[in-house]
C-alpha positions as CSV (number, residue, x, y, z in Angstrom):
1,X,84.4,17.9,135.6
2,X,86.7,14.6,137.5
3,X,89.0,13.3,136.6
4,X,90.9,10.6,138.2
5,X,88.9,11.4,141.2
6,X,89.8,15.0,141.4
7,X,87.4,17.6,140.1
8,X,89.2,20.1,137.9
9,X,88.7,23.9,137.5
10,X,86.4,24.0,134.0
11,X,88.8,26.2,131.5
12,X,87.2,28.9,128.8
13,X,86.7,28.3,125.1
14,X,89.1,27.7,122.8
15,X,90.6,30.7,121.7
16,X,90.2,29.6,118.0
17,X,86.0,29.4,118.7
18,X,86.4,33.1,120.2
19,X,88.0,34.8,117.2
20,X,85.8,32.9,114.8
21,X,82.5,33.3,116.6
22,X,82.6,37.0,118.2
23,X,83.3,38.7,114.7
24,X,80.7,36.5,113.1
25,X,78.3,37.2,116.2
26,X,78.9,40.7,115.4
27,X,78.4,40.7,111.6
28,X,74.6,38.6,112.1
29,X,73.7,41.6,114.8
30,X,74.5,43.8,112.3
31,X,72.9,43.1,109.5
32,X,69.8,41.7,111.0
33,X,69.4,45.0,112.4
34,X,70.0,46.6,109.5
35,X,67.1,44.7,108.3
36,X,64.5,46.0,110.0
37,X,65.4,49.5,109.3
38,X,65.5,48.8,105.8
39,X,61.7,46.6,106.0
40,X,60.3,49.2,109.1
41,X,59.9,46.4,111.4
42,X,59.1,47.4,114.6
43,X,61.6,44.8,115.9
44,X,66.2,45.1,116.1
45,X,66.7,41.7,116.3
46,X,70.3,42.8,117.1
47,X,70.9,39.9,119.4
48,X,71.0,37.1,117.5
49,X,74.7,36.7,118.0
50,X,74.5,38.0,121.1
51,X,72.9,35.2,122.2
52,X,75.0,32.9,120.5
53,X,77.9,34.2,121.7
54,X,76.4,34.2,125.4
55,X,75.6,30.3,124.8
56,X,78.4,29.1,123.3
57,X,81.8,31.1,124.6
58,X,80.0,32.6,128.1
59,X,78.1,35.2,130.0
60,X,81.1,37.5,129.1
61,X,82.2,36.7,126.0
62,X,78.4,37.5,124.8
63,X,78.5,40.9,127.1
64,X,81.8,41.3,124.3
65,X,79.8,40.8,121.3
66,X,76.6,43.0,122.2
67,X,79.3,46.0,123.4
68,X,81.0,45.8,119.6
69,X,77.6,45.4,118.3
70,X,76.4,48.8,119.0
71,X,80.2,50.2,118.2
72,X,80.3,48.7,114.6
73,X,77.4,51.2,114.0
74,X,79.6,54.4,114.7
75,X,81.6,52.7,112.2
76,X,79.4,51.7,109.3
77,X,76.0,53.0,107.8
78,X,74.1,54.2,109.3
79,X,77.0,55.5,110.9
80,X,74.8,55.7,114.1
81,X,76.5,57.3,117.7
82,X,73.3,57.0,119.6
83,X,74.2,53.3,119.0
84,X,77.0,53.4,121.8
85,X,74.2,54.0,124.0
86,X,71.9,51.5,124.4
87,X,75.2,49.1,124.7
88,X,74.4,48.5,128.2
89,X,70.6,47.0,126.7
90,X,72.9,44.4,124.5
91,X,75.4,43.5,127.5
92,X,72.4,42.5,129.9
93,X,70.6,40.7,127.3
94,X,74.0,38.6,126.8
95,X,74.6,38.0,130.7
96,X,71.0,37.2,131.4
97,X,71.4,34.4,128.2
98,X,74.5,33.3,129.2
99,X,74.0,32.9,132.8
100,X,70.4,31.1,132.6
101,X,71.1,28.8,129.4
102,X,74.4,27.6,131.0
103,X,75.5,27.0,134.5
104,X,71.6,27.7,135.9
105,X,70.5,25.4,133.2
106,X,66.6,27.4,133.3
107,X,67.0,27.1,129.1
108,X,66.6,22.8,129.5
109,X,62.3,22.7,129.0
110,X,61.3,24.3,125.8
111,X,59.1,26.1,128.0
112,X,61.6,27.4,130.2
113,X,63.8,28.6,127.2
114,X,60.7,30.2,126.4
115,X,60.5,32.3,129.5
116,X,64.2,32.9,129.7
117,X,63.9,34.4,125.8
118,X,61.1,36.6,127.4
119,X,62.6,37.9,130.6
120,X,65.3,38.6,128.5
121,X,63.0,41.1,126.7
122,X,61.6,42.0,129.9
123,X,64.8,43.3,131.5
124,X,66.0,44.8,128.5
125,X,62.9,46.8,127.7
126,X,62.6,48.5,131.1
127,X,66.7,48.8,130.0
128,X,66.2,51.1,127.3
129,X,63.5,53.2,128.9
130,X,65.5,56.1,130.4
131,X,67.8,55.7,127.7
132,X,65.0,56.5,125.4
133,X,63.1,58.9,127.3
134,X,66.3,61.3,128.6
135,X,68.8,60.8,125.9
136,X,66.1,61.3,122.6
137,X,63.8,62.6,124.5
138,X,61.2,59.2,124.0
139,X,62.1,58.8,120.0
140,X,65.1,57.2,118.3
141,X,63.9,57.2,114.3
142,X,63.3,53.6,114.7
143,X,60.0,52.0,113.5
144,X,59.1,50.6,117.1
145,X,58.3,54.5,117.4
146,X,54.9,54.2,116.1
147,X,54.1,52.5,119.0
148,X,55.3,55.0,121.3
149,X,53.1,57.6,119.5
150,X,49.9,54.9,119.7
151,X,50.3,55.0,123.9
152,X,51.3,58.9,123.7
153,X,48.0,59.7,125.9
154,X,49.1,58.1,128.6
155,X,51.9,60.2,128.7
156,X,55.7,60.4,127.3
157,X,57.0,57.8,130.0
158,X,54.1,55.1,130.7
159,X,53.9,55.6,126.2
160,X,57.8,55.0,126.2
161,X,58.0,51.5,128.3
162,X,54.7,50.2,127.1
163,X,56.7,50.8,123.9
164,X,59.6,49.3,124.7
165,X,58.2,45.9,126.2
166,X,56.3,45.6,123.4
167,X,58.7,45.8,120.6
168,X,61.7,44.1,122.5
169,X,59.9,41.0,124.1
170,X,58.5,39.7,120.7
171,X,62.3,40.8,119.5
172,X,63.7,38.9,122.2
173,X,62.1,36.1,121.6
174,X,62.8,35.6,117.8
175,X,66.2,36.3,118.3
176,X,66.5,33.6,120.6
177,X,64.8,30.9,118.3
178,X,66.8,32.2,115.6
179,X,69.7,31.6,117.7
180,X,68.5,28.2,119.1
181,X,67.8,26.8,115.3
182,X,71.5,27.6,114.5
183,X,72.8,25.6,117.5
184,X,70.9,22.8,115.9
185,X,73.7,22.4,113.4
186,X,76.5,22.8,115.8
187,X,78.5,19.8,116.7
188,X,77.8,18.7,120.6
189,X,81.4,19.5,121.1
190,X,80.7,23.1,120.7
191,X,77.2,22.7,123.4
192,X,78.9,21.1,126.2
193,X,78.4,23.8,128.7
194,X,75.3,24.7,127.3
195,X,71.7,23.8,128.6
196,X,69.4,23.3,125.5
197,X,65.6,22.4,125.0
198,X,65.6,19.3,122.2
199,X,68.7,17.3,121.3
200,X,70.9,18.6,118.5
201,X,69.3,18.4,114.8
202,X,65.6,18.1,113.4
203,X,63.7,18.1,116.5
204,X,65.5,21.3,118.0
205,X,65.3,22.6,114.7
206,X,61.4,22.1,114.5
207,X,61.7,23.5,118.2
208,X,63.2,26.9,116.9
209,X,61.0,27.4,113.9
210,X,57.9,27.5,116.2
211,X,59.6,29.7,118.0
212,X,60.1,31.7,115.8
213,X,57.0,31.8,114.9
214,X,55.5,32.6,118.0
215,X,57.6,35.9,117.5
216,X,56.3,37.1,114.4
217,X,53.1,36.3,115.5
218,X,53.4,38.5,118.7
219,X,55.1,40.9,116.7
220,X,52.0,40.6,114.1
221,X,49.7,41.5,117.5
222,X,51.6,44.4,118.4
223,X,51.7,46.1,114.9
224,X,48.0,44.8,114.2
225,X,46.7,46.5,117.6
226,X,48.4,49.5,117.0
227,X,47.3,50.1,113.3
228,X,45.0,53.0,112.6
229,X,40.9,51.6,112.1
């Protein structure tokens, strides 16, 4: 930003947006994942405020939200350990967000929002792999198991990341169009540092829901493929 001719170092967000944000972030990551345990989804869509908080506060501020995200777990039902984990999965989905949707701007083109929502699940899948395969020895009790077992012939590891891509790409995907149809309600105030595809209100709305839909559709694949004849 200038000003009278003199650029000026860009400050963070308003400390008022980071306390109200980061524990609502939190609370959405929460229950959405909750959500899928309780329906067997083979999704988490824990990342929903992740991303928000990546988009909105920062890179940082988002890394914040995905590390509480998998400590509110220890917490509250299922009072889950193995959580703490796979915190470093949540931190690089909200760094790779918040550094491509904001100062690299790659989040502008619906279809490069697109790819960024799918690297996203790219990175984050080969993430979790080891974390899977040495910690729980390839199974964690979540649903996105089944898929795991599907690919079991060719063998624990190659089953494991086929697994993982799978389940987190369609996730990461979803949760980023769930994310991107909430920003179309925000005031612009709140998106000045952020790079999104559509202007603010119906038409990034209408954006997000086919979004979303390409998700559940992907997600639909997966399951369907996988689904004993």
């Amino acid at each position: 930003m200038v000003i009278d001719g003199r650029p000026q170092r860009r400050i963070g967000p308003p400390i008022t947006l980071v306390v109200a944000l980061i524990p609502m972030a939190v609370a959405v990551n929460y229950i959405a994942n909750l959500a899928t345990r309780v329906t067997g989804v083979p999704l988490y869509l824990d990342t929903v405020g992740t991303f928000l908080a990546a988009v909105l506060l920062g890179p940082w501020w988002g890394a914040l939200t995905g590390l509480l995200t998998n400590a509110v777990p220890v917490l509250l039902p299922p009072n889950d350990v193995a959580n703490l984990l796979f915190a470093p999965v949540n931190v690089v989905a909200a760094l790779v967000w918040g550094y491509a949707l904001r100062p690299l701007g790659l989040g502008r083109s619906a279809i490069g929002f697109f790819l960024v929502a799918v690297l996203v699940g790219v990175v984050t899948g080969i993430l979790a792999t080891p974390i899977v395969l040495f910690l729980f020895g390839g199974s964690t009790g979540h649903p996105s198991d089944l898929i795991t077992a599907a690919f079991a012939s060719f063998g624990l590891e190659r089953a494991a990341l086929v697994s993982n891509m799978l389940s987190s790409v369609p996730d990461k995907v979803i949760s980023a169009y769930l994310g991107l149809a909430i920003t179309a309600a925000l005031p612009t105030t709140v998106l000045a540092e952020v790079r999104l595809p559509g202007p603010p209100g119906t038409r990034r709305l209408v954006l997000a829901v086919a979004g979303v839909v390409i998700g559940i559709a992907l997600t639909a694949i997966v399951v369907l493929t996988q689904a004993p004849a």
